[in-house]
VOLOBA-675220 format. One line per 5 residues: number of its first residue (from 1); their letters; for each residue x, z, y of N, C-alpha, C, O. Coordinates in nm, 3 decimals, m for minus. Example, Ala and Ser with C-alpha at 12.3 -4.5 7.8 and 13.67 -1.06 7.14 Angstrom:
REM VOLOBA-675220
1> as> 1.319:0.780:m0.569:1.230:0.780:m0.450:1.320:0.780:m0.330:1.424:0.846:m0.332  1.285:0.708:m0.225:1.367:0.714:m0.106:1.290:0.787:0.003:1.341:0.804:0.114
//
This chain:
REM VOLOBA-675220
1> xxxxx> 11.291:11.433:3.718:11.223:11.347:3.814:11.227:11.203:3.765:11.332:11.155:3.721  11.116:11.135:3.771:11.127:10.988:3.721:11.180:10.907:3.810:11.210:10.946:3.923  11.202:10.760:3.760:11.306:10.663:3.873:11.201:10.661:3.983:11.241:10.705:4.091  11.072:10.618:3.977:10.977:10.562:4.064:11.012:10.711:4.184:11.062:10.688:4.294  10.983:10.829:4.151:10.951:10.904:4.216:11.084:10.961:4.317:11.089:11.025:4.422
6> xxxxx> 11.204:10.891:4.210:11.380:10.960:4.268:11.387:10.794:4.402:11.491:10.801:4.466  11.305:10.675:4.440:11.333:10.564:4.491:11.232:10.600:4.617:11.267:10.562:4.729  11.086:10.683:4.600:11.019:10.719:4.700:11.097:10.814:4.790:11.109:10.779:4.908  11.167:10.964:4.742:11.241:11.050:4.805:11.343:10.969:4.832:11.368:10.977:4.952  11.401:10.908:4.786:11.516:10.801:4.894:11.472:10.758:4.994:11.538:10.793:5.091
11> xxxxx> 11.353:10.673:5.026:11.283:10.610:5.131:11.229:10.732:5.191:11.192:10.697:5.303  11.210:10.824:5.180:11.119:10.938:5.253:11.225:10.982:5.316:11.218:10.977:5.439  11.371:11.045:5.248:11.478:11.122:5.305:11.533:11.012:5.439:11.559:11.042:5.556  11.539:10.887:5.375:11.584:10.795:5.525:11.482:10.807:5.618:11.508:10.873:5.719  11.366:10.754:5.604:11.294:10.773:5.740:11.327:10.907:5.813:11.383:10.928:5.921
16> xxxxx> 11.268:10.995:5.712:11.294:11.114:5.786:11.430:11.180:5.859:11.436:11.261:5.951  11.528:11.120:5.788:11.670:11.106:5.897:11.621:11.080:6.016:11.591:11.155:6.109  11.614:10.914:6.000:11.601:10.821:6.097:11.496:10.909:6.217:11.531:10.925:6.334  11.376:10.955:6.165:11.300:10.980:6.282:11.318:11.094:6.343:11.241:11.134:6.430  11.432:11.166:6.302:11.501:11.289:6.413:11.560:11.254:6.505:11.587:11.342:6.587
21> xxxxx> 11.611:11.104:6.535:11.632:11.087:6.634:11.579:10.993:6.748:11.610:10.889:6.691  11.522:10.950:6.867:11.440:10.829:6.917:11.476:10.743:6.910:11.592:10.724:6.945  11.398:10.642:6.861:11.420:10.483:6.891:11.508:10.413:6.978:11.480:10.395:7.096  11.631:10.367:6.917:11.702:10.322:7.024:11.609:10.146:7.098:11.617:10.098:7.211  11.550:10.108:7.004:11.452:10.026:7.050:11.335:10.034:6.933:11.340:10.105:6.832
26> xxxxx> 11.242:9.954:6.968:11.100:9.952:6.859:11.018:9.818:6.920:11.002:9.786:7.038  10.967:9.741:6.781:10.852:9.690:6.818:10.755:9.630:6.719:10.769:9.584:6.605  10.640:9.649:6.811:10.516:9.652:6.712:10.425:9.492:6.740:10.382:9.465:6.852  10.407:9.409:6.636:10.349:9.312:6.685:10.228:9.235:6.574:10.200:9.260:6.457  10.190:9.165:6.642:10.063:9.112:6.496:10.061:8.969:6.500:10.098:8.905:6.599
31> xxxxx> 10.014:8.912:6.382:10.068:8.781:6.323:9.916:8.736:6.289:9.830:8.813:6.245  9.900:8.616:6.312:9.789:8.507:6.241:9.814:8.407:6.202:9.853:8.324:6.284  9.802:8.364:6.048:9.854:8.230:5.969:9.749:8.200:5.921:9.661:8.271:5.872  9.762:8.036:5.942:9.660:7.983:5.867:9.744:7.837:5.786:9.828:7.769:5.845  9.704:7.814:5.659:9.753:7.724:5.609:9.720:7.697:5.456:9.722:7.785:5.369
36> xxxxx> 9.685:7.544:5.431:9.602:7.491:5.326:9.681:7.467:5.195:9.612:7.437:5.098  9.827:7.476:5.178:9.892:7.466:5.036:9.937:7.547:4.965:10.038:7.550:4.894  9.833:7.636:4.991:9.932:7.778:4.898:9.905:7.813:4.746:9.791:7.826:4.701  9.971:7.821:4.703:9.964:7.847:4.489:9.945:7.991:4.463:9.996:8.089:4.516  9.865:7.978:4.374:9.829:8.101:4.265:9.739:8.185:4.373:9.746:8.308:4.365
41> xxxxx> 9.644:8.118:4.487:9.608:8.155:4.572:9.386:8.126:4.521:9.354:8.039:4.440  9.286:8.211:4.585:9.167:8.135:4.534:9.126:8.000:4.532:9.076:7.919:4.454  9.181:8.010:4.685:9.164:7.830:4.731:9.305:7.786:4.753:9.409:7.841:4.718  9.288:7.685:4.812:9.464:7.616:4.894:9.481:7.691:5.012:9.587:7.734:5.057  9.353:7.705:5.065:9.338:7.767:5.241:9.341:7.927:5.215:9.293:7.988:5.119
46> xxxxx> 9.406:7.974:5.318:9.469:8.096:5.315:9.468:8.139:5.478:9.528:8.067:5.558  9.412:8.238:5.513:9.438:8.334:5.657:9.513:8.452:5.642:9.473:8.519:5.547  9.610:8.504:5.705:9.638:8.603:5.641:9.687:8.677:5.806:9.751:8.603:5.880  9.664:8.784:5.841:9.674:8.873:5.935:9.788:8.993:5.915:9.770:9.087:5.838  9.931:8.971:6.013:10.017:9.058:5.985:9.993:9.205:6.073:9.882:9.225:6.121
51> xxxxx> 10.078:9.283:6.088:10.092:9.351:6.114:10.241:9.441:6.116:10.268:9.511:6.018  10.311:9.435:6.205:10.512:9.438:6.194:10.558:9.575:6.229:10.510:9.615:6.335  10.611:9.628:6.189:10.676:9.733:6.297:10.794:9.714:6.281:10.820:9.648:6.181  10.893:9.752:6.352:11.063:9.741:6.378:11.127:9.826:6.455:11.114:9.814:6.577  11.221:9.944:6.395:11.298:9.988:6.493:11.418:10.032:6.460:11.440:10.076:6.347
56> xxxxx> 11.534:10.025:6.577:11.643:10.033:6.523:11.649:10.226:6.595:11.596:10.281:6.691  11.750:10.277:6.474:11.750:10.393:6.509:11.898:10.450:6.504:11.986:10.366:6.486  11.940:10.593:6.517:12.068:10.622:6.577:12.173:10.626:6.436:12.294:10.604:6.435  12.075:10.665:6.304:12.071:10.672:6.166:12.080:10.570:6.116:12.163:10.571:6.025  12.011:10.435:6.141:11.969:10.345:6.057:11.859:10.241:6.123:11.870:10.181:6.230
61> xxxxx> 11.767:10.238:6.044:11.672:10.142:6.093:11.539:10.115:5.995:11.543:10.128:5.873  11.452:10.085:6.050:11.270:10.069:5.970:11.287:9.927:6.022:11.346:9.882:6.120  11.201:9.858:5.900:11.124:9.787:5.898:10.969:9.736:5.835:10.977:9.656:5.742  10.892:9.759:5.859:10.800:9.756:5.756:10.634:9.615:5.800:10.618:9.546:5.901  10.576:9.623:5.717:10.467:9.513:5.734:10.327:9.550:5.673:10.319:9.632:5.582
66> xxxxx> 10.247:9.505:5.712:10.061:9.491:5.609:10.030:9.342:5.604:10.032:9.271:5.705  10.004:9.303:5.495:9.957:9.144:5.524:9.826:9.183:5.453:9.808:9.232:5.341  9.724:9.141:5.567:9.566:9.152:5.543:9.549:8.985:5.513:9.561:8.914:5.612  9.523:8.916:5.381:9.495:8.768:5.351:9.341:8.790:5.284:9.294:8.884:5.221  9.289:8.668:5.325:9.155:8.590:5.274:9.178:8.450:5.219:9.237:8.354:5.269
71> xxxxx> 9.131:8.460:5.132:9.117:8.282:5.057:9.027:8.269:4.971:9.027:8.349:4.878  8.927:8.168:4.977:8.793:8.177:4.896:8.650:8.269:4.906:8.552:8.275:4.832  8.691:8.354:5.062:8.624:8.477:5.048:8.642:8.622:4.969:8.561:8.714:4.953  8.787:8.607:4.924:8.829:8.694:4.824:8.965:8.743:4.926:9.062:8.673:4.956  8.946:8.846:4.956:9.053:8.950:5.035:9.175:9.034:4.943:9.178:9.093:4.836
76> xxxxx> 9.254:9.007:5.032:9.423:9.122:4.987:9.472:9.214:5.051:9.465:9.180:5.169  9.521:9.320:5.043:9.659:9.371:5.116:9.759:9.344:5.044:9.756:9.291:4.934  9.838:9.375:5.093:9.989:9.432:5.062:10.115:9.415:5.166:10.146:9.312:5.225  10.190:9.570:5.172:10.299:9.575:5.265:10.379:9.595:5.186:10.377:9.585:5.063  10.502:9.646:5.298:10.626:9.655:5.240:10.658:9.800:5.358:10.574:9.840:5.439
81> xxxxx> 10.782:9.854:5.341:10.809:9.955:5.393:10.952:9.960:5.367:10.976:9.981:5.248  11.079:9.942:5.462:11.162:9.923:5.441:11.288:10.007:5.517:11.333:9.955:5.618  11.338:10.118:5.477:11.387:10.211:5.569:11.568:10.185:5.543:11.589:10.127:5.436  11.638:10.203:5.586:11.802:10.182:5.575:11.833:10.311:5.679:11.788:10.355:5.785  11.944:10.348:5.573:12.058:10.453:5.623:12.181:10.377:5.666:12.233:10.289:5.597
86> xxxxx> 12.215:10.409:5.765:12.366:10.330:5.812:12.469:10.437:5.820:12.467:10.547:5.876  12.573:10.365:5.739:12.731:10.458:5.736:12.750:10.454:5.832:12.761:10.575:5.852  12.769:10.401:5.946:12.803:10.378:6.076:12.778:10.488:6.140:12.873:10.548:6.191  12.593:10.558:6.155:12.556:10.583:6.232:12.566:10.744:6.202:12.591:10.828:6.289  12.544:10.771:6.066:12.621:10.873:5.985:12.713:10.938:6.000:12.718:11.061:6.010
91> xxxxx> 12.812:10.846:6.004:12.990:10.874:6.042:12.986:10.854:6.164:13.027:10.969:6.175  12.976:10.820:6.270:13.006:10.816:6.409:13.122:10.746:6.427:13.213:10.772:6.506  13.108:10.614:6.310:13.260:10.595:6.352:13.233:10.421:6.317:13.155:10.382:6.231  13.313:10.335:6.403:13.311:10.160:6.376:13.320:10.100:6.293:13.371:9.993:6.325  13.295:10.106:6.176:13.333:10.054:6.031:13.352:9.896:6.027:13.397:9.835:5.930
96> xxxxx> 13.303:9.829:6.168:13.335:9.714:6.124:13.441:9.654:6.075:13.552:9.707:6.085  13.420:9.494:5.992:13.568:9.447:5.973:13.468:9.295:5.937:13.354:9.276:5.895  13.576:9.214:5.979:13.542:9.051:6.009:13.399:9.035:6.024:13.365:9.083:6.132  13.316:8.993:5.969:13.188:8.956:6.041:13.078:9.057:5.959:12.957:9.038:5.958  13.143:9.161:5.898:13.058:9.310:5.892:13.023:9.400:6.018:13.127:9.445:6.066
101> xxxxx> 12.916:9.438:6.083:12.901:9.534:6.188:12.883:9.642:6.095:12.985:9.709:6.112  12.812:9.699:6.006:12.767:9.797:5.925:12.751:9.782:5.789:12.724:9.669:5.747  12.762:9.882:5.706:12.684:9.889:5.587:12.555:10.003:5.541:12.527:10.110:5.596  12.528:9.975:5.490:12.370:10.055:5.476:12.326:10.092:5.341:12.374:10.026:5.249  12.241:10.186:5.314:12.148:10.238:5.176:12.044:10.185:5.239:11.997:10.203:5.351
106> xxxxx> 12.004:10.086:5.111:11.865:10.011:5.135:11.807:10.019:5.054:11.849:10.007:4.938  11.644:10.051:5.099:11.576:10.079:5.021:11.416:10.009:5.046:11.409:9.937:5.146  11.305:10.024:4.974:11.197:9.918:4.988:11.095:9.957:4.896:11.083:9.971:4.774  11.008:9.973:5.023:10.885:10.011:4.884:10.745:9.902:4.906:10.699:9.890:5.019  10.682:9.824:4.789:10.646:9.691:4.826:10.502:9.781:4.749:10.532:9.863:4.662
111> xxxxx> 10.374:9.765:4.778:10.273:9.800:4.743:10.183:9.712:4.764:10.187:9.653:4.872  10.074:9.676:4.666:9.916:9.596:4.674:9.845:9.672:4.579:9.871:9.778:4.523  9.753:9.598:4.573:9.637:9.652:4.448:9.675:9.665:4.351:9.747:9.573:4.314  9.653:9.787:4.247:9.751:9.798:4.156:9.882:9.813:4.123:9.919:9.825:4.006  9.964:9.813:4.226:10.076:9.800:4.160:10.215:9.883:4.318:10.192:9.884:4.438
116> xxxxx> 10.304:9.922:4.268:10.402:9.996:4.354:10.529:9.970:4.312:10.570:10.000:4.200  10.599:9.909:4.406:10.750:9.857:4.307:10.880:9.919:4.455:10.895:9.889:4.573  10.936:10.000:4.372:11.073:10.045:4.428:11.171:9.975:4.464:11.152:9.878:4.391  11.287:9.944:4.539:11.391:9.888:4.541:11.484:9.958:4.620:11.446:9.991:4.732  11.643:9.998:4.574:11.711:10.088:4.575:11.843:9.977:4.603:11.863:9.878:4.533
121> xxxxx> 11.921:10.017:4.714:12.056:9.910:4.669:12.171:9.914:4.792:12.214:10.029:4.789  12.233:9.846:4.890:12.285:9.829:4.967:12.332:9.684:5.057:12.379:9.586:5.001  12.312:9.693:5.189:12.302:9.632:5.223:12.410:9.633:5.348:12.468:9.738:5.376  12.440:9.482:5.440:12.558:9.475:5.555:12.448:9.363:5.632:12.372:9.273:5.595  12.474:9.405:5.718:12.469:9.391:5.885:12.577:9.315:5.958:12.675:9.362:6.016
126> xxxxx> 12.537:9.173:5.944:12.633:9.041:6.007:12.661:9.008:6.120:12.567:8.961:6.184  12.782:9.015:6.186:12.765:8.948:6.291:12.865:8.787:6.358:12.970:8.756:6.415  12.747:8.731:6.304:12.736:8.566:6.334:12.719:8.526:6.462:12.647:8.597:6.532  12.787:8.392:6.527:12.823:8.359:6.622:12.640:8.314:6.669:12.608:8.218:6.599  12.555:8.345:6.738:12.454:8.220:6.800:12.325:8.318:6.721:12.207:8.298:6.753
131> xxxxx> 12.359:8.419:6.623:12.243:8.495:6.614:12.198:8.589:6.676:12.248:8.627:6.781  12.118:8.633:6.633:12.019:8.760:6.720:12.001:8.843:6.621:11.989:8.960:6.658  11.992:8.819:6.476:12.047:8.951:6.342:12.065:8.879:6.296:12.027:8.767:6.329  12.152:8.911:6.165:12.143:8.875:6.002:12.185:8.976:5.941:12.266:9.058:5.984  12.115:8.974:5.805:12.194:9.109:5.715:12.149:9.039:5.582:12.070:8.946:5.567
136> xxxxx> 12.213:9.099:5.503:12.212:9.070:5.326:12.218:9.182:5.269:12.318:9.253:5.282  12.055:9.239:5.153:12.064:9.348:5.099:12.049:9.308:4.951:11.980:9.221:4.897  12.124:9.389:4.908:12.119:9.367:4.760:12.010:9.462:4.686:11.999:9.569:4.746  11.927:9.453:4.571:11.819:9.566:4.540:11.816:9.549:4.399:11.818:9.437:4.348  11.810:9.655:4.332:11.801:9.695:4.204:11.639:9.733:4.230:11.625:9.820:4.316
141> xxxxx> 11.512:9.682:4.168:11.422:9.664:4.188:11.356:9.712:4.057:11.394:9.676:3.945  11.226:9.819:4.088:11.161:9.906:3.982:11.041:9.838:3.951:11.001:9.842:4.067  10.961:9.785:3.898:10.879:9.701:3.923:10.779:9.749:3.824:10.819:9.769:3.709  10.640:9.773:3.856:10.553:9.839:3.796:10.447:9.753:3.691:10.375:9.802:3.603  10.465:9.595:3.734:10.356:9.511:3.685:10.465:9.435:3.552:10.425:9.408:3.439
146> xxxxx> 10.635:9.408:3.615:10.674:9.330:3.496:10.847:9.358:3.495:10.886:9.421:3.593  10.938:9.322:3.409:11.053:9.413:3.378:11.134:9.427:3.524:11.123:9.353:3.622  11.196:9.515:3.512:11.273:9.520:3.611:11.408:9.444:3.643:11.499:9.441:3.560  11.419:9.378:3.776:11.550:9.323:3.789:11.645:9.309:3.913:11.669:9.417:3.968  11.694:9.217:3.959:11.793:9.286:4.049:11.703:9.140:4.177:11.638:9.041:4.142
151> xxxxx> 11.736:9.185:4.308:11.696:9.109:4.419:11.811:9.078:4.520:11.902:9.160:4.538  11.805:8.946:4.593:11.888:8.957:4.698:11.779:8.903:4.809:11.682:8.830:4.788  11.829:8.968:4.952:11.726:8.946:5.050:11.824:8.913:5.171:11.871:9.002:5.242  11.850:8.777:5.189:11.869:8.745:5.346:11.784:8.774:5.449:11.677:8.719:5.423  11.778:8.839:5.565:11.701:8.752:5.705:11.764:8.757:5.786:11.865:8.827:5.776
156> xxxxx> 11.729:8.662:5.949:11.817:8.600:6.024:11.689:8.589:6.128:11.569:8.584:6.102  11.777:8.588:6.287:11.718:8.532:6.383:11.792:8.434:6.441:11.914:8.440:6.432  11.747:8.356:6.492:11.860:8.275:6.600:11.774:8.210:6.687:11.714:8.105:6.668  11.772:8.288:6.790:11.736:8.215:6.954:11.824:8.089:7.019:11.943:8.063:7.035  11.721:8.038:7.043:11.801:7.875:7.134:11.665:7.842:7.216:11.550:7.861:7.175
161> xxxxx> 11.714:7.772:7.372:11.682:7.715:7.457:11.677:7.524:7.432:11.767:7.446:7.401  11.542:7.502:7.461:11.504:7.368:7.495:11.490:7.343:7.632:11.402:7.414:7.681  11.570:7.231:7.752:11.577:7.310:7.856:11.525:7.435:7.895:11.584:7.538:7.863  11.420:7.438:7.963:11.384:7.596:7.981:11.273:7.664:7.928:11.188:7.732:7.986  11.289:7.631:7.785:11.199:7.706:7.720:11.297:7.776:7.631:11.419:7.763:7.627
166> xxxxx> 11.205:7.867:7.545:11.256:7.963:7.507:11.232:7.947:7.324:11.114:7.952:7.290  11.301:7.934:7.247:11.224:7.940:7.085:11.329:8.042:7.018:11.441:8.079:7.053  11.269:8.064:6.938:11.320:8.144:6.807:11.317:8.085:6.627:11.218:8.039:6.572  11.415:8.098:6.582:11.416:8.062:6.384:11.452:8.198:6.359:11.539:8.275:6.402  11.347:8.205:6.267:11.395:8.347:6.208:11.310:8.376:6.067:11.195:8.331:6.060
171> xxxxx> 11.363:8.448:5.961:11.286:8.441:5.851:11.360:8.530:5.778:11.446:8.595:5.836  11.340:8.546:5.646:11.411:8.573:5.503:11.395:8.467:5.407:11.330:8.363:5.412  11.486:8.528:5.298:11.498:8.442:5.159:11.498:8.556:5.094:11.560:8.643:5.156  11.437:8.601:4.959:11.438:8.684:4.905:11.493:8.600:4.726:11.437:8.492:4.709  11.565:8.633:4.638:11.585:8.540:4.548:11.614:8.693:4.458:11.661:8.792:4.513
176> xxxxx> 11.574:8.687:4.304:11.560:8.791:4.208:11.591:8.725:4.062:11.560:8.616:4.014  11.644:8.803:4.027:11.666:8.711:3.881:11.556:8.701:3.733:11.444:8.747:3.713  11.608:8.656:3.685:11.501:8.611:3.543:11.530:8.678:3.474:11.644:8.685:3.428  11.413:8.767:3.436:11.393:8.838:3.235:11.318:8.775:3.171:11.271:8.662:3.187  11.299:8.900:3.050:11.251:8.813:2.927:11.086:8.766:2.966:11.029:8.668:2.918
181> xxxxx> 11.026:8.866:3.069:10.852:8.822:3.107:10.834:8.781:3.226:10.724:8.781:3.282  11.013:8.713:3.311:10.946:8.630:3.422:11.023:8.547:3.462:11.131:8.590:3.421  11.045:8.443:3.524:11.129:8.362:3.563:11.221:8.433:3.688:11.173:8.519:3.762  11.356:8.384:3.700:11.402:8.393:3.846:11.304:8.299:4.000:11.266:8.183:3.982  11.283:8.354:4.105:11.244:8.280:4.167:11.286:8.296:4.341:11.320:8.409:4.376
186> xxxxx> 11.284:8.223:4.413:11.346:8.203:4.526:11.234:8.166:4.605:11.159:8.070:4.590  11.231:8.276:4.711:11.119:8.238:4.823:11.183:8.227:4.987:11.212:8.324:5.057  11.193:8.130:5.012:11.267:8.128:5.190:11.102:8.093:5.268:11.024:8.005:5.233  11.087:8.170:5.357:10.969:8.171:5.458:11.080:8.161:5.593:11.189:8.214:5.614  11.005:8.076:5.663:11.106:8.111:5.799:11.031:8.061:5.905:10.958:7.977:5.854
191> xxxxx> 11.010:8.066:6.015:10.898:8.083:6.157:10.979:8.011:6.236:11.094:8.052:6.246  10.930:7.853:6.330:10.968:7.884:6.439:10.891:7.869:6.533:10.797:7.790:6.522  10.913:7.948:6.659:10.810:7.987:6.736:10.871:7.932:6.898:10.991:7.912:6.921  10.742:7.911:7.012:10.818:7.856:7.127:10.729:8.046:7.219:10.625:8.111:7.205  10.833:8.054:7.289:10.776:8.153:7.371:10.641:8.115:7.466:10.665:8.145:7.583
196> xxxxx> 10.557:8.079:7.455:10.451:8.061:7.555:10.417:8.186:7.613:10.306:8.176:7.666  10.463:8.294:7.625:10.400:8.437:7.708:10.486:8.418:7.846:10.438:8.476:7.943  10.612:8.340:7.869:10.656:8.380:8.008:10.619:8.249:8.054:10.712:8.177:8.091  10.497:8.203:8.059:10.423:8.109:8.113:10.341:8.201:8.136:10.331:8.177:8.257  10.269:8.294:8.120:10.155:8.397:8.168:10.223:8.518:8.249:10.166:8.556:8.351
201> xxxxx> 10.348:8.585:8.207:10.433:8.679:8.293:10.555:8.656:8.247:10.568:8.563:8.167  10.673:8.737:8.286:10.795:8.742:8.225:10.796:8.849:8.133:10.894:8.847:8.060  10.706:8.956:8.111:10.685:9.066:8.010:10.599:9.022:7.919:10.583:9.086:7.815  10.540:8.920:7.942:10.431:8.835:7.765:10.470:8.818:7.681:10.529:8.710:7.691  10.484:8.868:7.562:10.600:8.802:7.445:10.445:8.734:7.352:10.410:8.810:7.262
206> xxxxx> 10.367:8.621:7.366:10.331:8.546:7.296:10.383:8.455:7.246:10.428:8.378:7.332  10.407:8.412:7.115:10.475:8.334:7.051:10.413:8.228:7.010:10.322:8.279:6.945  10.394:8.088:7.000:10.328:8.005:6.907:10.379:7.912:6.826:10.476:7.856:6.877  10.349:7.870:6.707:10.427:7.759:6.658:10.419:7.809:6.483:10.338:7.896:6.452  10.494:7.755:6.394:10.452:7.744:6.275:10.528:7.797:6.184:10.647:7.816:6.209
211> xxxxx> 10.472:7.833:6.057:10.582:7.909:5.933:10.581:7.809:5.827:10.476:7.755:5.794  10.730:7.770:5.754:10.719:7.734:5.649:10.788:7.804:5.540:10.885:7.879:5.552  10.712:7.761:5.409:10.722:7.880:5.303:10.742:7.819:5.175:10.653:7.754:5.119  10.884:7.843:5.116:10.928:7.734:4.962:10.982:7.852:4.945:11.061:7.927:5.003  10.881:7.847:4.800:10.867:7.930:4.667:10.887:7.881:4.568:10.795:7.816:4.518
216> xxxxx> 11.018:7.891:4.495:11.020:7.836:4.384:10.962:7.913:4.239:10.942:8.028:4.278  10.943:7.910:4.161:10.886:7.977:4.037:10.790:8.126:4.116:10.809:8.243:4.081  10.705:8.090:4.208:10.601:8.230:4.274:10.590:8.330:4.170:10.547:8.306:4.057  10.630:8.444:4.212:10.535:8.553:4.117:10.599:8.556:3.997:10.533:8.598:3.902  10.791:8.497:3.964:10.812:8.456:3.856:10.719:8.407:3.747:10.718:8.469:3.641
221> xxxxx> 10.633:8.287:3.764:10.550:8.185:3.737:10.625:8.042:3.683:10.633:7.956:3.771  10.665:8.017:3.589:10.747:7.918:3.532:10.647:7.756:3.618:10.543:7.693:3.595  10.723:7.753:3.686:10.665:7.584:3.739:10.573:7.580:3.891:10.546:7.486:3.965  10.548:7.692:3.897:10.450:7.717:4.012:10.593:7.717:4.138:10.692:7.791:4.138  10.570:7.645:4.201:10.618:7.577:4.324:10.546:7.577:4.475:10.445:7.508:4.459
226> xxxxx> 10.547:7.602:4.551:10.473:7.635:4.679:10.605:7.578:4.752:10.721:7.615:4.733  10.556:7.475:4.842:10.537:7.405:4.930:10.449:7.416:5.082:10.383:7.325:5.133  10.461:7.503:5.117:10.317:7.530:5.250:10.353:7.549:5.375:10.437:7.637:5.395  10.293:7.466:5.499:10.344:7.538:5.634:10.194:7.529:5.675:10.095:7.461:5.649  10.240:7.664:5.778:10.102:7.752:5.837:10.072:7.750:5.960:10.186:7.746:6.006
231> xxxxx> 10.016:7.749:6.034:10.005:7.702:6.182:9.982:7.892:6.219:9.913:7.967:6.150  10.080:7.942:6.375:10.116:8.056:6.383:10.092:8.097:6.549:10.114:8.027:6.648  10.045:8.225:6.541:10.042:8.313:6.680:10.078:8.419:6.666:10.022:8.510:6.605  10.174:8.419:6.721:10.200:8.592:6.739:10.200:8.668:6.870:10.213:8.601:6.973  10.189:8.801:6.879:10.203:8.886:6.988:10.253:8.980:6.952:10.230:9.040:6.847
236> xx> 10.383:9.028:7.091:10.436:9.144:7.041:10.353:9.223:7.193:10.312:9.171:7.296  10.354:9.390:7.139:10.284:9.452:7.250:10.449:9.561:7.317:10.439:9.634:7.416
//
């Protein structure tokens, strides 16, 4: 069996864990960005239309995405698909210790035009004073377009109140190292959003407000730098 194909049956065997048992929660929501400084892009101006799913499960946990982008009149996809096995949930037993809740088999399958890249590795599940998640996965990464190398991926939420409003910070950093055909490069995207939906009900989860996005060496691109914030709506259903 080849690596590509032994990193898909990893991600297939977790979901398929995972979805023997129901959703201890789930949610599905969609994203609209718009924003004029983006690199290695047709134009500067960029729309790009998400699409999220999220659920935590008795096994583990999904995460996955579609980003539908336009720039110049010239259209993209590409998602990600991101499934984790938890020892925890496995063993039936508390594994925590100091600001570990869990550890996990993490895995990631990142797809666009042309191209399908694996990532295989492990990951922990933080628990920080004032957040709403954090975890850090480490990934040994198969990469179909240029050599293969290793990844680290923070993300984080953290909810806070402005008197009585409601906002959220939340994002990743994804950072990968340098071979011989690409640079190391470091991308932190991070959102913050004000709840405007419990101005319409207390069950509205409309979000509004903006993403910013520093990319250092994009696309392991020696010098290419991105700098960009995006003006943002979201809805979760």
């Amino acid at each position: 069996m080849k690596f590509q194909q032994l990193c898909v049956a990893i991600a297939l065997a977790s979901c398929a864990t995972a979805s023997m048992a129901k959703p201890i929660w789930q949610d599905f929501s969609l994203t609209a960005l718009y924003g004029e400084n983006y690199e290695l892009t047709p134009e500067d101006e960029q729309t790009t239309v998400t699409a999220e799913y999220a659920a935590k499960l008795k096994y583990g946990d999904f995460f996955g995405f579609i980003d539908r982008t336009e720039s110049g009149g010239a259209k993209d996809s590409y998602f990600e698909a991101s499934p984790r096995l938890s020892f925890a949930g496995v063993s039936g037993k508390d594994i925590q210790f100091g600001i570990v809740k869990d550890v996990l088999v993490s895995t990631t399958w990142e797809g666009g035009e042309g191209f399908n890249n694996y990532l295989y590795g492990v990951g922990v599940d933080l628990d920080i004073p004032y957040f709403q998640y954090a975890s850090a996965n480490i990934y040994r990464a198969n990469n179909d377009l240029t050599e293969d190398d290793w990844q680290l991926t923070l993300t984080y939420g953290v909810p806070f109140q402005l008197s009585n409003e409601d906002f959220l910070f939340d994002g990743f950093l994804d950072w990968s190292t340098e071979e011989d055909d690409h640079e190391s490069e470091m991308n932190w995207t991070s959102q913050l959003k004000w709840n405007a939906g419990k101005h319409i009900s207390p069950d509205t989860q409309l979000y509004l407000g903006v993403e910013y996005s520093y990319w250092i060496n994009k696309y392991g691109v020696d010098g290419v730098d991105e700098n960009n914030v995006s003006a943002l709506i979201k809805y979760h259903f």
